[in-house]
C-alpha positions as CSV (number, residue, x, y, z in Angstrom):
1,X,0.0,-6.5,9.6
2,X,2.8,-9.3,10.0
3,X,5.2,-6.7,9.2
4,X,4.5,-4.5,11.9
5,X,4.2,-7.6,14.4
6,X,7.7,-8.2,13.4
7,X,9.0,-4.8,13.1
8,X,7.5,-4.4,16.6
9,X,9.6,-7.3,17.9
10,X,12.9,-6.3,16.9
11,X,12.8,-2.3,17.0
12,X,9.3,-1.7,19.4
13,X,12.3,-0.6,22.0
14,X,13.2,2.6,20.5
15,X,9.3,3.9,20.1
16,X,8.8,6.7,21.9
17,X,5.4,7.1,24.1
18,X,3.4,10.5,23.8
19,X,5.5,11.8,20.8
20,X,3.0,14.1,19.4
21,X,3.1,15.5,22.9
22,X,6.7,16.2,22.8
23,X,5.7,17.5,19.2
24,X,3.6,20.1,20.8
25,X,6.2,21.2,23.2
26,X,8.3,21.8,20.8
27,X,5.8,23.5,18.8
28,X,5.4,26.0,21.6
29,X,8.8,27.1,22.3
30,X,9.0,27.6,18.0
31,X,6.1,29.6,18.5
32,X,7.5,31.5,21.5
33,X,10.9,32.1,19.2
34,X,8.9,33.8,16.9
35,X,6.9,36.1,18.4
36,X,9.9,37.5,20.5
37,X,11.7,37.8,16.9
38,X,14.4,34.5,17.3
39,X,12.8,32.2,14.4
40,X,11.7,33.2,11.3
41,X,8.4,30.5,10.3
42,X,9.6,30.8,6.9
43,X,13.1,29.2,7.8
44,X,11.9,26.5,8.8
45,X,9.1,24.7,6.8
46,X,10.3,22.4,4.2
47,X,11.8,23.7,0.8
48,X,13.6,21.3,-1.5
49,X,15.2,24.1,-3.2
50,X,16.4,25.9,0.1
51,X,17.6,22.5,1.1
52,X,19.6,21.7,-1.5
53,X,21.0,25.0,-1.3
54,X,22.6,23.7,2.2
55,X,19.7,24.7,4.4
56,X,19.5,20.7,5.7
57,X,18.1,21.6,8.8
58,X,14.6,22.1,7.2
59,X,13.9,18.2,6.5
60,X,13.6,17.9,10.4
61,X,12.5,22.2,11.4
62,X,9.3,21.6,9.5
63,X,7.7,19.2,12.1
64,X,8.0,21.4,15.0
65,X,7.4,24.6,13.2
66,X,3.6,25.6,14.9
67,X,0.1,24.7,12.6
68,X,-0.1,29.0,12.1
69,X,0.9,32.3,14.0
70,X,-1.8,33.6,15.8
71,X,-2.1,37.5,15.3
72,X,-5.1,38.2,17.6
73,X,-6.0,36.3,21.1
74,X,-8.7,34.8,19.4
75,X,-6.6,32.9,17.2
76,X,-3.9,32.4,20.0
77,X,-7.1,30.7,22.0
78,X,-7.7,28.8,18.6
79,X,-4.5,27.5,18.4
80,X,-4.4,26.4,22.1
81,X,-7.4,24.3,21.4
82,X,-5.8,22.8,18.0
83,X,-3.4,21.5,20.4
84,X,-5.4,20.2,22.9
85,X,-7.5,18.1,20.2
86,X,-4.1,17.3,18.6
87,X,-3.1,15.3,21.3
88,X,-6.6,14.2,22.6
89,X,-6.9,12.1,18.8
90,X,-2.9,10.8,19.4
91,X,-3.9,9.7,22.8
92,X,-6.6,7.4,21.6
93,X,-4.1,6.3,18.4
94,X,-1.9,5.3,21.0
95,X,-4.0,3.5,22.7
96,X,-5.5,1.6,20.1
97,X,-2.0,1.0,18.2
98,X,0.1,0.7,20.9
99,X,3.6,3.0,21.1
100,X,4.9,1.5,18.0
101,X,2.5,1.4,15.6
102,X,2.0,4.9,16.2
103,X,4.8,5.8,15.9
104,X,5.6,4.2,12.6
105,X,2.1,5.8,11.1
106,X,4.1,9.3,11.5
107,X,7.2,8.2,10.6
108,X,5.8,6.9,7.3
109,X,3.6,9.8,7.6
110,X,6.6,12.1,7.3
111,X,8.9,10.2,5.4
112,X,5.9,10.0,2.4
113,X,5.9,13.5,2.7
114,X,9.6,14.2,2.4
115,X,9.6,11.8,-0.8
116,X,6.7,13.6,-2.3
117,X,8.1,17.3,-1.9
118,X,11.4,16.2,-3.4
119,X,9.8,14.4,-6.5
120,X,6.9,17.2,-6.9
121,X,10.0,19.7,-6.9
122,X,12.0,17.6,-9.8
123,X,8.8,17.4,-11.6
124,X,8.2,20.8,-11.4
125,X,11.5,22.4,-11.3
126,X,10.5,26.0,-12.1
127,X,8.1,25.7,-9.2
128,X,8.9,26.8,-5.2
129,X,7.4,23.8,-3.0
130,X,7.1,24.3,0.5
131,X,5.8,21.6,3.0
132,X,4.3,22.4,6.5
133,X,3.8,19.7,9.2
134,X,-0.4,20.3,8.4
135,X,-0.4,16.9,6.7
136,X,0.6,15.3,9.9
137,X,-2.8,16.7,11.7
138,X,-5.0,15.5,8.7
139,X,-3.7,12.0,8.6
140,X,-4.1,11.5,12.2
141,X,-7.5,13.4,12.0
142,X,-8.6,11.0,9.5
143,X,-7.1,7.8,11.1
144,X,-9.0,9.1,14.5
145,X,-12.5,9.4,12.3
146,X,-11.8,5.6,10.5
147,X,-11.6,4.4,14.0
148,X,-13.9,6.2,16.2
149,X,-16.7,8.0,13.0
150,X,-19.5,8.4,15.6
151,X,-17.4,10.6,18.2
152,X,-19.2,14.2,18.3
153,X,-17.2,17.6,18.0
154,X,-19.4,20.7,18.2
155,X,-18.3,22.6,15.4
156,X,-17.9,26.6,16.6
157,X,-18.5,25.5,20.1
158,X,-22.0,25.3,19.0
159,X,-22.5,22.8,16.3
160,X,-22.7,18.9,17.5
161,X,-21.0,17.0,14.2
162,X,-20.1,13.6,13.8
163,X,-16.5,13.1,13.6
164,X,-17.0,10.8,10.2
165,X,-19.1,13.7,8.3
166,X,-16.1,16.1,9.3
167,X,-13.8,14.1,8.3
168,X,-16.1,14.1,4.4
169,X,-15.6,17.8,4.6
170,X,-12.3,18.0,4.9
171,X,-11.8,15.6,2.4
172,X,-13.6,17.4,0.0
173,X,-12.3,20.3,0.9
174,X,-8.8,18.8,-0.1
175,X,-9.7,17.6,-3.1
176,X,-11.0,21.2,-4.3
177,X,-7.2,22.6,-2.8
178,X,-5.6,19.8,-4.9
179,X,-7.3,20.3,-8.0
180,X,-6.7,24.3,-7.9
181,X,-2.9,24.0,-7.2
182,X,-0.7,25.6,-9.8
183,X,1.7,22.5,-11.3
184,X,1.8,18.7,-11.0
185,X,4.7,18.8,-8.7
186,X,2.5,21.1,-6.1
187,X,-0.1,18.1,-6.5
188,X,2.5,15.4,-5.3
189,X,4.1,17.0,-2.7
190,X,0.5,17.8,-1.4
191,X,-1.2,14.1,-1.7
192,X,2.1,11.8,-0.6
193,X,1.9,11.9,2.9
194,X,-1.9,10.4,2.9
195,X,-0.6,7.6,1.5
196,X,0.6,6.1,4.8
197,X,-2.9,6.3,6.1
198,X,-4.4,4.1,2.8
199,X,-1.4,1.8,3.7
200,X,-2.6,1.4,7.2
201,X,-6.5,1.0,6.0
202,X,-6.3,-0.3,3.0
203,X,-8.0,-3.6,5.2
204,X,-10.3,-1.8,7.1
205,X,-11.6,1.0,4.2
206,X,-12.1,-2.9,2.1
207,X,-14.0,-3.9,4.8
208,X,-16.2,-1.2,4.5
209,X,-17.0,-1.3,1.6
210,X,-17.8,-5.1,1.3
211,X,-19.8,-4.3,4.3
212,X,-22.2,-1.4,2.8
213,X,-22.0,-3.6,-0.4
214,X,-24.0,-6.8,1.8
215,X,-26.0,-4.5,3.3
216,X,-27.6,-2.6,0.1
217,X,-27.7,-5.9,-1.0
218,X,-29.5,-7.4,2.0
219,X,-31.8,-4.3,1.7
220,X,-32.5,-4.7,-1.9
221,X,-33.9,-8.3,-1.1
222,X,-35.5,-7.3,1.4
223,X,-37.5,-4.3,-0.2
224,X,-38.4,-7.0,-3.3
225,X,-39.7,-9.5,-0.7
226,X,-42.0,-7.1,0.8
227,X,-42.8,-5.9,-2.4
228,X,-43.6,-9.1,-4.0
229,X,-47.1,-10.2,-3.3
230,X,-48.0,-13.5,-0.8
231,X,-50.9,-14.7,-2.3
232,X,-52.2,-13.9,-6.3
233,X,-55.0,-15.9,-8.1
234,X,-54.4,-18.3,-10.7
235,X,-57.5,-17.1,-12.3
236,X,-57.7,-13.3,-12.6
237,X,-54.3,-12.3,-11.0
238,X,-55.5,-10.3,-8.5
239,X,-53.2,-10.2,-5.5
240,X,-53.1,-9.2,-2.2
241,X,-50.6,-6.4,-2.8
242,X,-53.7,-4.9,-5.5
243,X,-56.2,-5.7,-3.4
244,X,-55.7,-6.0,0.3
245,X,-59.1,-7.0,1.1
246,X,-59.9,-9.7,-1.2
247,X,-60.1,-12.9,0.6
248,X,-58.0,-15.8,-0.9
249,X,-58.6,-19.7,-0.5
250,X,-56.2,-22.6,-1.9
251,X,-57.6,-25.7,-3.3
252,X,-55.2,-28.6,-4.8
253,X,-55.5,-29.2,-8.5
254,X,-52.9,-32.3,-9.9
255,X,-51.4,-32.3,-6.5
256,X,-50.3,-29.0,-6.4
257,X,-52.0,-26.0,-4.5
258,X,-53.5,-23.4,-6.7
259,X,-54.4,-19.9,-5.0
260,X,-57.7,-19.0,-6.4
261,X,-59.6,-15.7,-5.0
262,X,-63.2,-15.4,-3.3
263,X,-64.8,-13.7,-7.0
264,X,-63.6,-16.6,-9.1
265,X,-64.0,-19.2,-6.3
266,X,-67.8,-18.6,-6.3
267,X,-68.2,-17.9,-10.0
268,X,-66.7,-21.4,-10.3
């Protein structure tokens, strides 16, 4: 994107390397605050009502505030490991961006997501909308599939998957949440913040598709041209795709060669 080249120019200074690590560190000590009673979750995740009831503090809170609070060990284990692959897939976005671009993907990221909850709320004023940081983990979950589909995660520790057919599943999966949410206003707040990642692949995902376009093309020829038979008789029609053991011999009649098959070439 030129835009980004020039962006990166004049403002690549101020990007800030390992971010979503500093996100997860952050995350942590929310997460510490609220088991020892010192944060309340719900005070923190975005609300445009709460916020324009003076509660300002929630259009940054909501990033840091933890994915869930674990209850049992189990799900404190869980969570450790959401971390972990949280900033194993930033890693290799950073590395494949660079700092900047990175960073700009979450900062479009968020500020798509702080546009939608506000308009979903005005759209649907008798609803509550709430926003937690989960879209941040799914945009960068499927920006990390787009760019690397064949990586392998095994799925309960158990289950080798390939991170493009995960990524299916959760979209699916999304698209079932989004069509059972209660108003309109629930449904805008919920999709905005994926809009950032069509904006960054809108090239690539075009690519794709002129790609697997070619290729069903290039297969469809293909699968006609072995279909389509190599030698037929100008006589009977038989052909070596009806009869693979006929023998065929070519003879020229007015200059051009005429295919005529062993039956009709002795009978003549």
């Amino acid at each position: 994107m030129k835009f980004l080249d020039s962006m990166e120019k004049r403002f690549g200074f101020i990007a800030v390397p390992n971010v979503v690590l500093t996100l997860i560190v952050a995350q942590l000590f929310i997460y510490a605050a609220i088991l020892i009673g010192r944060v309340d979750y719900n005070s923190i995740i975005l609300v445009p009502k709460m916020v324009s009831a003076g509660e300002w503090w929630r259009l940054a809170s909501f990033l840091i505030a933890p994915p869930f609070v674990p209850a049992t060990l189990f799900q404190g284990l869980f969570l450790a490991f959401f971390w972990y692959i949280l900033h194993m897939m930033s890693q290799n976005l950073e590395a494949a961006w660079g700092v900047f671009r990175f960073n700009f993907f979450l900062l479009t990221c968020v500020v798509f997501a702080l546009i939608g909850a506000f308009i979903g709320q005005l759209i649907s004023p008798s609803a509550t909308i709430f926003v937690a940081p989960r879209f941040i983990y799914f945009t960068m979950f499927f920006a990390f599939a787009t760019l690397n589909p064949n990586i392998q995660f095994l799925i309960f520790f158990v289950i080798p998957m390939k991170v493009k057919w995960l990524a299916w599943i959760i979209l699916a999966v999304g698209v079932f949440t989004f069509l059972a949410m209660p108003t309109i206003g629930h449904r805008i707040a919920f999709v905005a913040p994926y809009i950032c990642y069509l904006l960054f692949f809108k090239d690539t995902l075009s690519q794709s598709m002129e790609s697997r376009q070619r290729r069903k093309k290039f297969d469809t020829d293909k699968r006609e041209r072995d279909e389509e038979a190599l030698h037929t008789c100008a006589q009977c029609g038989v052909s070596d795709k009806s009869d693979p053991k006929m023998d065929f011999r070519y003879k020229v009649v007015d200059g051009d060669a005429v295919c005529i098959c062993e039956p009709c070439r002795e009978a003549g």
